[in-house]
C-alpha positions in Angstrom: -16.0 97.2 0.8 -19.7 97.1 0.2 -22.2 100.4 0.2 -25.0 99.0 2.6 -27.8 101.4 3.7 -29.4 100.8 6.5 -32.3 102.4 8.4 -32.8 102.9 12.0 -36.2 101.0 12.5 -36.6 102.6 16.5 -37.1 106.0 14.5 -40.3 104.7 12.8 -43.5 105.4 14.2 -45.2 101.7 14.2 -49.1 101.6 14.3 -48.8 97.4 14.8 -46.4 95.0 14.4 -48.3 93.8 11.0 -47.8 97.4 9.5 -43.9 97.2 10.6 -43.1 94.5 8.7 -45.3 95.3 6.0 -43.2 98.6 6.1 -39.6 96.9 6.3 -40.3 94.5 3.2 -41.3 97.3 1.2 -38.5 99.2 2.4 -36.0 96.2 1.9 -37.4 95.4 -1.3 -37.0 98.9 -2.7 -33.7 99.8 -1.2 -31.9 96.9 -1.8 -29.1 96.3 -3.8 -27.2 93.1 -5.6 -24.5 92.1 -2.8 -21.6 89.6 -4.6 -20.6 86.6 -3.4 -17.2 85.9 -2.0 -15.4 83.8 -4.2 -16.0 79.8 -3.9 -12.9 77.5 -3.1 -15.2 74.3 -3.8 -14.5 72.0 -5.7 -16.7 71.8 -8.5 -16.3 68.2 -9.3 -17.7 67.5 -5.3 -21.4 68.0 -7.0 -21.0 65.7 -9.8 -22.9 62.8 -9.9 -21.9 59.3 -9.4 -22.8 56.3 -11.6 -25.7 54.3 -10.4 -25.1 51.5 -7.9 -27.9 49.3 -8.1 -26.2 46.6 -5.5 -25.0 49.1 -3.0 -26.6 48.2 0.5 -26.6 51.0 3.4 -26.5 49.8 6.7 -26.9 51.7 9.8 -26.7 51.2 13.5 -28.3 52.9 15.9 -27.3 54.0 19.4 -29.0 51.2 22.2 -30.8 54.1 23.7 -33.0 55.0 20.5 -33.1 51.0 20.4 -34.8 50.4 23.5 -36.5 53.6 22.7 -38.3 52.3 19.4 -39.2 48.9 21.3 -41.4 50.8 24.0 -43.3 52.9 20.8 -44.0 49.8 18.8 -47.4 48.3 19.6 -48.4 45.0 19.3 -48.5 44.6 15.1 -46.2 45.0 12.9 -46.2 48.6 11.4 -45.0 49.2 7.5 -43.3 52.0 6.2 -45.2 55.1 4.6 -46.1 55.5 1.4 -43.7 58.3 0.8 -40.9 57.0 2.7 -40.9 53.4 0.6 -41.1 55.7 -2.5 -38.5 57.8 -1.6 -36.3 54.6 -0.8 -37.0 52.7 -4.1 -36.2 56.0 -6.0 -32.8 56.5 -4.3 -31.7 52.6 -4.0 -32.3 51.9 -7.6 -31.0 55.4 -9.4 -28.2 57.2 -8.2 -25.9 57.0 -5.3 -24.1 60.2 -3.6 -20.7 60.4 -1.2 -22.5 61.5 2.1 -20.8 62.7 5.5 -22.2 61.0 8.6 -21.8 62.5 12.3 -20.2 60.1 14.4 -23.1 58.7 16.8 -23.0 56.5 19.5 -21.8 53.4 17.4 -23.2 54.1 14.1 -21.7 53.3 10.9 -21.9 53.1 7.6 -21.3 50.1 5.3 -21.1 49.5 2.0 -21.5 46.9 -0.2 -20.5 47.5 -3.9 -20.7 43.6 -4.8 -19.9 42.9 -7.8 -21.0 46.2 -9.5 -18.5 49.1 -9.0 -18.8 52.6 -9.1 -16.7 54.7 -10.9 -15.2 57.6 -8.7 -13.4 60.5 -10.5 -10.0 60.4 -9.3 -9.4 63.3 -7.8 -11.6 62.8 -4.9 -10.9 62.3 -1.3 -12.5 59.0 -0.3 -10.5 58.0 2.7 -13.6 58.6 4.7 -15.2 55.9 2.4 -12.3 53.8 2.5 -12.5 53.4 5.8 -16.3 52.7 5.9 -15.9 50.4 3.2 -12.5 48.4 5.4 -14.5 48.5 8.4 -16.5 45.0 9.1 -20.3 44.7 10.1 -21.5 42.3 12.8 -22.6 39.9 9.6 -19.9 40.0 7.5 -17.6 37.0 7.3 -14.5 37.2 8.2 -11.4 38.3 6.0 -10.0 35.0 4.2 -5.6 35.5 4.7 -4.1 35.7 1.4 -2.2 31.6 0.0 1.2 31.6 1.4 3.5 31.9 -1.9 4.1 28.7 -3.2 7.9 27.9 -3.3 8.2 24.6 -4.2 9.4 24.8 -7.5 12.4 26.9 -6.6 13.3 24.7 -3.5 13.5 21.4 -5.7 17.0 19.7 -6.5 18.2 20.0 -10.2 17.2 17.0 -12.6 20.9 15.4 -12.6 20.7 14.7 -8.6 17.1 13.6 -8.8 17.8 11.0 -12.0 20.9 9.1 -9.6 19.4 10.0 -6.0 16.3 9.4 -4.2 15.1 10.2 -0.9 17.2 7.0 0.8 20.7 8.1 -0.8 21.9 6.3 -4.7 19.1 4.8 -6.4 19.4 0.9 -6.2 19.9 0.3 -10.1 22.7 2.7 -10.5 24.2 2.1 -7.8 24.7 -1.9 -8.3 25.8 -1.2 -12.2 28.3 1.3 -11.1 29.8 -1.9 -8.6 29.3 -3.9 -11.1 31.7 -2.3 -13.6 34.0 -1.1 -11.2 34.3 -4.7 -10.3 35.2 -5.8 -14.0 37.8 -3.3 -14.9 39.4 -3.9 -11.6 38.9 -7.7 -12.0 40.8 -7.7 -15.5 43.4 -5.1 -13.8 43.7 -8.0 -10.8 44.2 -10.7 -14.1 46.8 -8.8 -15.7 49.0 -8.2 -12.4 48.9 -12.1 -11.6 49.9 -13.4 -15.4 52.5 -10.5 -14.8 54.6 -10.7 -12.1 52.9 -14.6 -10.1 54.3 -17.4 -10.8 51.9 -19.3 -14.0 50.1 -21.9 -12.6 51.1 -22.3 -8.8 49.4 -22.4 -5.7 50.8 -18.9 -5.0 49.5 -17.4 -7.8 45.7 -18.5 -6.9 46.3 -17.5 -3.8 47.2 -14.3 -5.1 44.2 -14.1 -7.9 42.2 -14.6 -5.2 43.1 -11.7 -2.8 43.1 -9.4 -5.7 39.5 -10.2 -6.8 38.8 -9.5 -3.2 40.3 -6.0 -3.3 38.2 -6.3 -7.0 34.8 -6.4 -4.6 35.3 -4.4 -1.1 37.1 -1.4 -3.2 33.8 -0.4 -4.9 31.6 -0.8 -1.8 33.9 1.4 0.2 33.3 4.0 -2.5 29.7 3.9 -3.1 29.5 3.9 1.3 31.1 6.7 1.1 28.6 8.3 -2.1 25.8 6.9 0.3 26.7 8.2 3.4 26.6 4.7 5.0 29.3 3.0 7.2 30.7 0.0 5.5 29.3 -3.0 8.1 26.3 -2.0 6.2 26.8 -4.3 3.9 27.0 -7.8 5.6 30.7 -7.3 6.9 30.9 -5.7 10.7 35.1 -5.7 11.0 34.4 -5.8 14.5 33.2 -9.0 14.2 35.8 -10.7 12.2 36.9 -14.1 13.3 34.6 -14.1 16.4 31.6 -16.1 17.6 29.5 -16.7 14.6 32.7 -17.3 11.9 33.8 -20.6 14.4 30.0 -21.4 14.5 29.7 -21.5 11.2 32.8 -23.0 10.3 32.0 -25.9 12.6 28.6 -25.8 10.7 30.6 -26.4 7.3 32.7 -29.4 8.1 29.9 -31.1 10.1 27.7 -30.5 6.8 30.1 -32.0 4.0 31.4 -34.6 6.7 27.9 -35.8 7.1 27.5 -36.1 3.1 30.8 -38.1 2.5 29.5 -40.0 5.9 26.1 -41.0 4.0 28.2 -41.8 0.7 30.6 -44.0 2.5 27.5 -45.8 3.9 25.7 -46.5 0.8 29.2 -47.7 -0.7 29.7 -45.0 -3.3 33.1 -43.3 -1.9 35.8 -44.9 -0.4 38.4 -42.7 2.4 41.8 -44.4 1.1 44.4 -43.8 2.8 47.2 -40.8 3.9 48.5 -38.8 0.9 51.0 -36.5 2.6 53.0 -36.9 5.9 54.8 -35.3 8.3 55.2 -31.3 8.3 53.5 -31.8 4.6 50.4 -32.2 6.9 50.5 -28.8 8.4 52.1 -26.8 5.8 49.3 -27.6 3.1 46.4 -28.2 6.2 47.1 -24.0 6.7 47.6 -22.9 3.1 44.1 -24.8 2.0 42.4 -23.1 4.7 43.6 -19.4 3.8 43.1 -20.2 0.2 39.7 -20.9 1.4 39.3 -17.9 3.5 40.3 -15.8 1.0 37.7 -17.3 -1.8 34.8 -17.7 1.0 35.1 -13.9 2.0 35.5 -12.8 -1.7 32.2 -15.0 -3.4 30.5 -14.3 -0.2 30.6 -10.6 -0.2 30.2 -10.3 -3.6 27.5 -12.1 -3.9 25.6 -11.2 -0.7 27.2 -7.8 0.4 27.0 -4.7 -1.4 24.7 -5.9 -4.3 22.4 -8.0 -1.6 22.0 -4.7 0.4 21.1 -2.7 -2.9 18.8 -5.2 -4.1 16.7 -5.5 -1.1 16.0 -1.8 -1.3 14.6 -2.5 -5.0 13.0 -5.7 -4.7 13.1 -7.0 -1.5 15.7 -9.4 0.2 14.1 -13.3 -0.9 13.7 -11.8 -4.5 17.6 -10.1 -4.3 18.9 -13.4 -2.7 17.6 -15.8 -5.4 18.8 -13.6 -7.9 22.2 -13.6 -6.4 22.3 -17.4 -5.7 21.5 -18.1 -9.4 24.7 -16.1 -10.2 26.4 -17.7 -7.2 25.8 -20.8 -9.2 26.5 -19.3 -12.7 30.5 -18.4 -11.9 31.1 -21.6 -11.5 30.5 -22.4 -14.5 34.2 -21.7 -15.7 35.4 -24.5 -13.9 36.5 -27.9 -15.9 34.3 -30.4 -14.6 31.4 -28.7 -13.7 27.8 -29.6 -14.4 24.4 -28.8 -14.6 23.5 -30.6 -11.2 26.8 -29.1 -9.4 25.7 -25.6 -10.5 21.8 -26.0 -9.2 23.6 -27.2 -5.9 25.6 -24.4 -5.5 22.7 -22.1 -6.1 20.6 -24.2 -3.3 24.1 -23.5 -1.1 23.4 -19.6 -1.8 19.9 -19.5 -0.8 21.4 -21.6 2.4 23.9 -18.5 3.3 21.3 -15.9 2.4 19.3 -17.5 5.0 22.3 -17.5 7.5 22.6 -14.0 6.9 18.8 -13.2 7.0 18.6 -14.5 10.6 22.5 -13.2 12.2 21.9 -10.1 10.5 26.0 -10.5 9.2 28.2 -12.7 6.3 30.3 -14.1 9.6 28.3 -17.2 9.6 28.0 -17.7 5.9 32.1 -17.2 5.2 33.4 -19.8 8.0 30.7 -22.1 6.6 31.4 -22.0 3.1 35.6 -22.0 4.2 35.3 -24.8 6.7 32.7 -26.7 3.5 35.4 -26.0 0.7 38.8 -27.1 2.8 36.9 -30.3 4.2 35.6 -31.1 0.5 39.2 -30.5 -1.5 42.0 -30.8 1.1 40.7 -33.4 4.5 38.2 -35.5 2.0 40.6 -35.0 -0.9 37.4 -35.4 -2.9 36.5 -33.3 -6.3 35.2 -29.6 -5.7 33.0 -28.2 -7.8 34.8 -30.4 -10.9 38.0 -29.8 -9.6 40.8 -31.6 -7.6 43.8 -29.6 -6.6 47.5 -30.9 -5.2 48.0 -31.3 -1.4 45.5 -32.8 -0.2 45.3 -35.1 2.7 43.8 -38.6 1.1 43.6 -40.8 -1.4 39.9 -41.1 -1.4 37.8 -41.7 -4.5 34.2 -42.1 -5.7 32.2 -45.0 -7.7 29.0 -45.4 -8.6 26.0 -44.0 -10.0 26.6 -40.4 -10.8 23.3 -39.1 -9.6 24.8 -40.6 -6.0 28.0 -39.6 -6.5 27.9 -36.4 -8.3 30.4 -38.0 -11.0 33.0 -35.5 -11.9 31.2 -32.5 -10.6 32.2 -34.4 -7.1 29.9 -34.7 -3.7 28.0 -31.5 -4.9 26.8 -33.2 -7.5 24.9 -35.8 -5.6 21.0 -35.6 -5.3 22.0 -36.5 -1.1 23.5 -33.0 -1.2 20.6 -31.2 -1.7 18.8 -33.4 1.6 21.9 -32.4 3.8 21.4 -28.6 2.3 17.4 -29.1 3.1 18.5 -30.4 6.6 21.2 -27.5 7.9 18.7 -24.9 6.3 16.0 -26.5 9.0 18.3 -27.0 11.7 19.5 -23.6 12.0 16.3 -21.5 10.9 15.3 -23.9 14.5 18.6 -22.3 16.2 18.5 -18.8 15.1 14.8 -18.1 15.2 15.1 -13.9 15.3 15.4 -12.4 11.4 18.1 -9.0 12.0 18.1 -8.4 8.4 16.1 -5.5 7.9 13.4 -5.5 5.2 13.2 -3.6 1.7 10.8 -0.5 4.0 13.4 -0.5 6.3 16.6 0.0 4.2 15.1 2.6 2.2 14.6 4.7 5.4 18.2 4.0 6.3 17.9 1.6 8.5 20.6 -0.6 8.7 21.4 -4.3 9.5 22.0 -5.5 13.3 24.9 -7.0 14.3 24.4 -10.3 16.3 
């Protein structure tokens, strides 16, 4: 492909070796000829220039042998670089920067630091070399921070409806007592409508009956917001295992003892006078049994609405002294509608309340507090025959009556009424905070982490 002469150089007589090559340079340079270069498969935009990197840092290491090497050369002072050496590395650190290859010695290697100052590469380059220099760590450099986990709290909260009528412990207290509340009205008036309807006006059969549907008024909303807040339904103050057992006979013994020992204390201080019989024979019995169911009926109905449900909710808002004063304030404010009543019969019936909240603080049920207040209410109207609450109703067992001062004798609102009352209520609230000395109502912490009330 290419003319090339060449000369046999054994064929020339040499006088020295200095005249030989004097000879063959002359030869070379006058019988030589241009030779072209094979073509170039470089890449011309390898030799281009890279901006400066003022920042970038080179760091070698260097095999232990050289190490241990350099220790054994170096005498006892310090030695500095050269002249020309610290030159040459100011020139080079602080103008331009180059890709360089590096032989793979020992454990040497290369890192670099671009900081905060890059360098811009053209992009057709090949810098996995680099890339892997740059991605490998040094003994100094700290280690590789993990990237923040992806924050997905917003798309795991619940939509705005369920957090406006539920917290974290279930239906928020105020909505749920206004939605029993209401319920309790329109099923109330429904319960009104029914008796004037189809009950006889103005018998004992038709109280009864007003009665037992005001009580269907107050459990049917509770059974539905149990069921909205995944609760059983003794939550609230009424265990059906415990119905008629134990602590309803305890307290209804409580009851009678209580308003016998009043009417005792009146009769004593010759205020109120027994009489005599008002009814005989089967009379006796039949109105002895339908007093006490009226009773049961009206104890279980003011008891549980006052001190089930909307007791249970307000101790998860406010606590359970604050929910039952509340409460017993109402207690006292329904009986308001009755004829006779006064302002010193309603303050005694909220003294009462505060009385059966305590009962129901300490059992941890409403047991107590309904045969108390049943056994209170058929002792007061039917056995003492004596007004209740401002009122006196047929069939009851004596002809009893009451003079005297009315701040003694409670005057129309009847033995409720009397300032002794609220000594006797003073008394049993001492007596049996003395008897049941354990509290199994659980706090406001408590119910709002679902805890629920313990059954004595």
């Amino acid at each position: 492909m290419f003319d090339v002469e060449t000369t046999n150089l054994k064929s020339v007589p040499w006088r020295s070796c200095r005249d030989r090559r004097l000879a063959l340079g002359e030869r070379r340079s006058r019988d030589s000829m241009p030779m072209p270069l094979l073509p170039t498969f470089a890449d011309p935009g390898l030799f281009l220039r890279v901006p400066a990197c003022p920042t970038a840092q080179l760091q070698t290491h260097e095999p232990d042998g050289l190490g241990a090497e350099r220790h054994k050369q170096q005498s006892g002072k310090k030695l500095g670089p050269t002249k020309a050496f610290a030159r040459e590395k100011s020139v080079h650190g602080t103008t331009e920067c180059f890709t360089m290859s590096q032989p793979h010695y020992a454990q040497s290697s290369v890192t670099v630091d671009t900081g905060a100052v890059g360098c811009t590469v053209p992009t057709n380059w090949n810098l996995s070399g680099m890339t892997d220099l740059e991605n490998t760590p040094g003994p100094d450099s700290p280690p590789e921070s993990q990237p923040p986990a992806p924050n997905l709290a917003a798309a795991t909260q619940p939509p705005y409806v369920r957090t406006l009528f539920f917290g974290p412990d279930g239906l928020r207290p105020g909505w749920g007592l206004a939605f029993y509340v209401l319920m309790f009205y329109f099923l109330s008036r429904l319960a009104n409508d029914l008796v004037e309807r189809y009950g006889p006006a103005g018998s004992l059969r038709s109280m009864m009956l007003e009665e037992f549907c005001w009580l269907l008024a107050a459990v049917i909303p509770s059974l539905v917001l149990a069921k909205i807040e995944r609760r059983p339904w003794e939550t609230y103050g009424v265990p059906p295992r415990q119905a008629f057992r134990k602590l309803f006979w305890v307290g209804a013994t409580w009851g009678f003892a209580g308003i016998t020992l009043l009417l005792v204390t009146l009769n004593r201080i010759h205020v109120f006078d027994f009489g005599h019989l008002a009814l005989h024979g089967p009379r006796i019995v039949k109105y002895a049994a339908f007093w006490a169911g009226m009773f049961l009926l009206v104890s279980c109905f003011e008891e549980f609405l006052l001190r089930g449900y909307a007791q249970f909710t307000l101790t998860r808002a406010v606590g359970f002294w604050w929910a039952a004063t509340l409460l017993s304030c109402a207690f006292g404010l329904i009986h308001i509608r009755n004829g006779g009543e006064e302002w010193n019969g309603l303050l005694a019936v909220a003294c009462i309340g505060l009385f059966f909240a305590l009962t129901l603080r300490r059992t941890g049920t409403l047991w107590f507090a309904v045969g108390f207040h049943a056994a209170w209410d058929w002792g007061e109207t039917f056995f003492y025959s004596v007004p209740d609450s401002g009122m006196v109703f047929p069939g009851h067992l004596l002809k009893s009556s009451l003079h005297g001062a009315p701040w003694l004798t409670g005057g129309s609102v009847g033995p409720e009424g009397s300032s002794l009352c609220f000594i006797v209520i003073a008394l049993l609230s001492f007596a049996f905070s003395r008897t049941y000395k354990q509290v199994k109502y659980p706090e406001k912490s408590m119910l709002s982490h679902g805890g629920l009330p313990k059954s004595a």
